[in-house]
C-alpha positions as CSV (number, residue, x, y, z in Angstrom):
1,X,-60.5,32.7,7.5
2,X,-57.3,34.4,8.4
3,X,-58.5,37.7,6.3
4,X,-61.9,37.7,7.9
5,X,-59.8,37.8,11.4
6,X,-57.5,40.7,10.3
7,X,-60.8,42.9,9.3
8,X,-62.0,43.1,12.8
9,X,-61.0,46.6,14.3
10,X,-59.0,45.6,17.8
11,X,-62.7,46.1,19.9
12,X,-64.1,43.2,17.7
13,X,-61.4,41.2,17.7
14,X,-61.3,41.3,21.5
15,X,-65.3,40.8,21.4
16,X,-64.7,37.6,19.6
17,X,-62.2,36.6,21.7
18,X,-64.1,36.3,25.2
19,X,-66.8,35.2,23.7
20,X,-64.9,31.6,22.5
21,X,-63.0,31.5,25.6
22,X,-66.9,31.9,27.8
23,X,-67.8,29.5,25.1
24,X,-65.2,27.1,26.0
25,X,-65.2,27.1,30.0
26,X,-68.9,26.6,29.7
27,X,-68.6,23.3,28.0
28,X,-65.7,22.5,30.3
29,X,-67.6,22.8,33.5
30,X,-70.7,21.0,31.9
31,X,-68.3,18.2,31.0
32,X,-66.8,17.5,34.6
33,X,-70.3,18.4,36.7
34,X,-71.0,15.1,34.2
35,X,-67.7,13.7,35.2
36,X,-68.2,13.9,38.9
37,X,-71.5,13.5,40.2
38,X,-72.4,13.9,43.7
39,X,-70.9,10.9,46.2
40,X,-73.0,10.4,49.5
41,X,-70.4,11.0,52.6
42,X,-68.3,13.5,53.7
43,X,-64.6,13.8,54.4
44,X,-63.7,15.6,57.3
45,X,-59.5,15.8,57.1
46,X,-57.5,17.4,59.8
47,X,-54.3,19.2,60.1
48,X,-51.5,18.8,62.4
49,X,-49.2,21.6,64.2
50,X,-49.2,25.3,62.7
51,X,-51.4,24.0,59.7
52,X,-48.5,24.2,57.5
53,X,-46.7,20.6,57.7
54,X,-49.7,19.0,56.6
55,X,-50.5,20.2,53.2
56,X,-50.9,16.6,52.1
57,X,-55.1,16.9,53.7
58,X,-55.4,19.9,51.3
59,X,-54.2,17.5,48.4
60,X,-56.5,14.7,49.3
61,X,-59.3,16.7,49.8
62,X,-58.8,18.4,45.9
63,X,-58.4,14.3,44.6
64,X,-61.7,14.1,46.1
65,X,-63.8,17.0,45.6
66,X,-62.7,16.3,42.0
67,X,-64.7,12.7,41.8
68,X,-67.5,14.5,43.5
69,X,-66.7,13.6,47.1
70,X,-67.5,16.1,50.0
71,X,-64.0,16.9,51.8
72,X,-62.9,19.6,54.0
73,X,-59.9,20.4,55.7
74,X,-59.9,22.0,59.2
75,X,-57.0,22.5,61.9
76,X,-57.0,19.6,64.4
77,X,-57.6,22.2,67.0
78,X,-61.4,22.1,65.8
79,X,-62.0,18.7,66.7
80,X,-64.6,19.4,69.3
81,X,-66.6,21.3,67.3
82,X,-66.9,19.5,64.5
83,X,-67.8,16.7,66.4
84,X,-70.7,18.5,67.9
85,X,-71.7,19.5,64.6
86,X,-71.5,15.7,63.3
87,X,-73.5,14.5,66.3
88,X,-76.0,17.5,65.2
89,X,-76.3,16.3,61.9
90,X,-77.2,12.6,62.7
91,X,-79.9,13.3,64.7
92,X,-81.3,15.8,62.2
93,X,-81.4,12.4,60.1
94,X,-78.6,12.6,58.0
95,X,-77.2,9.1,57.9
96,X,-74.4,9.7,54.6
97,X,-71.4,8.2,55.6
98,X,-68.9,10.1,57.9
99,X,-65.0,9.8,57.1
100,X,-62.1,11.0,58.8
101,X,-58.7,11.4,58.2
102,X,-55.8,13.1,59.8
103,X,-52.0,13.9,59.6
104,X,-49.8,13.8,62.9
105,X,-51.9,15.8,65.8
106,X,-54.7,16.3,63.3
107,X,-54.0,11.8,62.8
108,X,-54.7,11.8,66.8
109,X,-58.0,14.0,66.5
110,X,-59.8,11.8,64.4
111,X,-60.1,9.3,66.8
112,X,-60.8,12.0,69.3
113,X,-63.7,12.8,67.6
114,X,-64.8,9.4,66.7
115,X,-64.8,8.7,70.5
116,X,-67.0,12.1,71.0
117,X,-69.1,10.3,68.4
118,X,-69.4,6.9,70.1
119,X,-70.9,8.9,73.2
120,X,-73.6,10.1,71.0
121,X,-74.4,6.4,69.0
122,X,-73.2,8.2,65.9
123,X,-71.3,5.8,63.9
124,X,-67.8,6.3,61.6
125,X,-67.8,5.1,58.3
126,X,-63.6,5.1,57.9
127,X,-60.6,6.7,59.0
128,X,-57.4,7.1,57.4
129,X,-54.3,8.2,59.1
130,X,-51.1,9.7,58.5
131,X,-48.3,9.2,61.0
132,X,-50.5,9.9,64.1
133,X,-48.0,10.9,67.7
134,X,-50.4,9.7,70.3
135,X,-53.6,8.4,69.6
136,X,-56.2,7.2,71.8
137,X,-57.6,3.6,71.4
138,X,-60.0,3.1,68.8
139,X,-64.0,3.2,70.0
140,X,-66.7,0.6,68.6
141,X,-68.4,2.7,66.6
142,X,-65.5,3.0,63.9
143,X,-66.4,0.3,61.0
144,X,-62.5,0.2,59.8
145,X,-59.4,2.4,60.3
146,X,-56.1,1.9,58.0
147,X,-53.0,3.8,60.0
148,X,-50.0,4.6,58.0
149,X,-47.0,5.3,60.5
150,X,-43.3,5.8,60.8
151,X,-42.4,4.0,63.9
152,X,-38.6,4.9,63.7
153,X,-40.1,8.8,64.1
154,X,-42.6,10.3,66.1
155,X,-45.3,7.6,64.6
156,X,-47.6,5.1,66.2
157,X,-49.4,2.6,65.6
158,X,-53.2,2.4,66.9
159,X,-54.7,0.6,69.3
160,X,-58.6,-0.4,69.4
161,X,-60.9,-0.7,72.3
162,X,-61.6,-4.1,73.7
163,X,-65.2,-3.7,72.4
164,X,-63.9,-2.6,69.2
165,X,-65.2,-5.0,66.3
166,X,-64.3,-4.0,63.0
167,X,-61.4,-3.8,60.5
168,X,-57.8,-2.1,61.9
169,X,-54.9,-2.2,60.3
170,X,-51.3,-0.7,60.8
171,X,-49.4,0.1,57.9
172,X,-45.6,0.4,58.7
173,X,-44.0,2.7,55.9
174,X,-40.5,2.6,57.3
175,X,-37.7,3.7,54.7
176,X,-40.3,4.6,52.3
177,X,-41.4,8.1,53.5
178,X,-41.0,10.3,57.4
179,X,-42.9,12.1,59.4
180,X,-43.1,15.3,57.3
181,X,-43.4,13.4,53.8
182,X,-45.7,10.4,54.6
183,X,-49.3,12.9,53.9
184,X,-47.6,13.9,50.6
185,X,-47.1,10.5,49.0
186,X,-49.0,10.1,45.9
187,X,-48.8,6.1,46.6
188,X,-50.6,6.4,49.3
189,X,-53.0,9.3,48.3
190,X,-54.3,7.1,45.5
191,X,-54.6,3.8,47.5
192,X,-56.5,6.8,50.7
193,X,-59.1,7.4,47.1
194,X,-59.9,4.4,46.4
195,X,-60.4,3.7,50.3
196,X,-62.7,6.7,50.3
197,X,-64.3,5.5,46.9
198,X,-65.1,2.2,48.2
199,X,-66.8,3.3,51.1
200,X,-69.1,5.9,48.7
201,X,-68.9,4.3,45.0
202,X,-67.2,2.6,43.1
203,X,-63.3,3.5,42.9
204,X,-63.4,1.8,38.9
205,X,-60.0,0.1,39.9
206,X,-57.6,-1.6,43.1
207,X,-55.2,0.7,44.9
208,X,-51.6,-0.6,44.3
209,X,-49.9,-1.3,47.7
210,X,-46.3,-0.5,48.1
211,X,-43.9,-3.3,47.9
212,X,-42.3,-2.6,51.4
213,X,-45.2,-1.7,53.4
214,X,-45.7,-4.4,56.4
215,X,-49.4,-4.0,57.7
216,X,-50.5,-5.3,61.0
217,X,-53.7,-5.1,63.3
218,X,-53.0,-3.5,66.9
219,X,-53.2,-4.3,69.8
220,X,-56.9,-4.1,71.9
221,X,-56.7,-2.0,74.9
């Protein structure tokens, strides 16, 4: 085989060459579109300040495009907008589960935009939050929110609306990660999967929950 190989003039060689490696990335992509089929939902993940101390929404949202999850990642600055276009989107009939998720300002926009939701009787599948500074109370039409904070930094903990009747809980990550770190930790980017995967299929195992963590519901409002 190795003296057929060493016949080929250079322009052969090279010939033979891209054809293997088209060969090859062919049957790779056919082998994860089989991998990762479709997921009803989408992901809507927000940044905080300057979009670049929140690089841990760009992670997340590559975990999940790669199971075949819908997730984008937008500056928190955007909220309005693609609020509007959620709202838009429901009452064009498009009932697939809306997600949100958020790191510091971008952790305070989601529930920003769930409450431009509630207005509109559009309802939120899950949020997940990362460290949020100063968010608003939690509306109704949020089904369950998990808030991972830093208490000792510039996290809070959330708060839910008197009305509010689903699942909250605070997750106090105190000595285990800070403000700038907390979006980044894989621990928690793998238990924020199988949140998602739970809400749109089946996550094919239990998130592991760090030892230290103390969770808590808030407080209504």
């Amino acid at each position: 085989m190795l003296t057929n190989w060493t016949r080929l003039n250079p322009r052969n060689l090279l010939c033979a060459m891209l054809v293997t490696a088209v060969g090859a990335a062919t049957l790779l992509a056919s082998g994860e579109a089989v991998a990762s089929p479709h997921r009803a939902g989408h992901v809507y993940l927000l940044r905080g300040l300057f979009n670049v101390f929140s690089l841990g929404m760009d992670q997340i949202a590559s975990k999940l495009q790669a199971v075949g999850v819908t997730a984008t990642v937008h500056n928190h600055t955007v909220w309005r907008g693609l609020a509007d276009d959620m709202i838009a989107q429901y009452r064009s009939g498009n009932r697939e589960p809306i997600i949100l998720m958020g790191h510091s300002a971008g952790a305070d926009a989601t529930i920003d935009i769930a409450r431009r939701l509630q207005e509109s009787s559009v309802p939120v599948a899950l949020i997940v939050n990362f460290d949020p500074v100063s968010p608003a109370a939690v509306p109704p039409n949020v089904k369950q929110i998990v808030n991972y904070y830093v208490p000792a930094g510039w996290g809070a903990a959330v708060a839910a609306d008197k009305t509010f009747k689903g699942k909250l809980a605070n997750v106090n990550e105190s000595g285990a990660v800070n403000h700038f770190s907390i979006d980044k930790d894989d621990a928690l980017q793998r238990q924020t999967l199988a949140k998602v995967l739970s809400v749109v299929g089946s996550s094919g195992g239990r998130p592991t929950r760090r030892a230290n963590a103390a969770i808590s519901a808030g407080p209504a409002q």
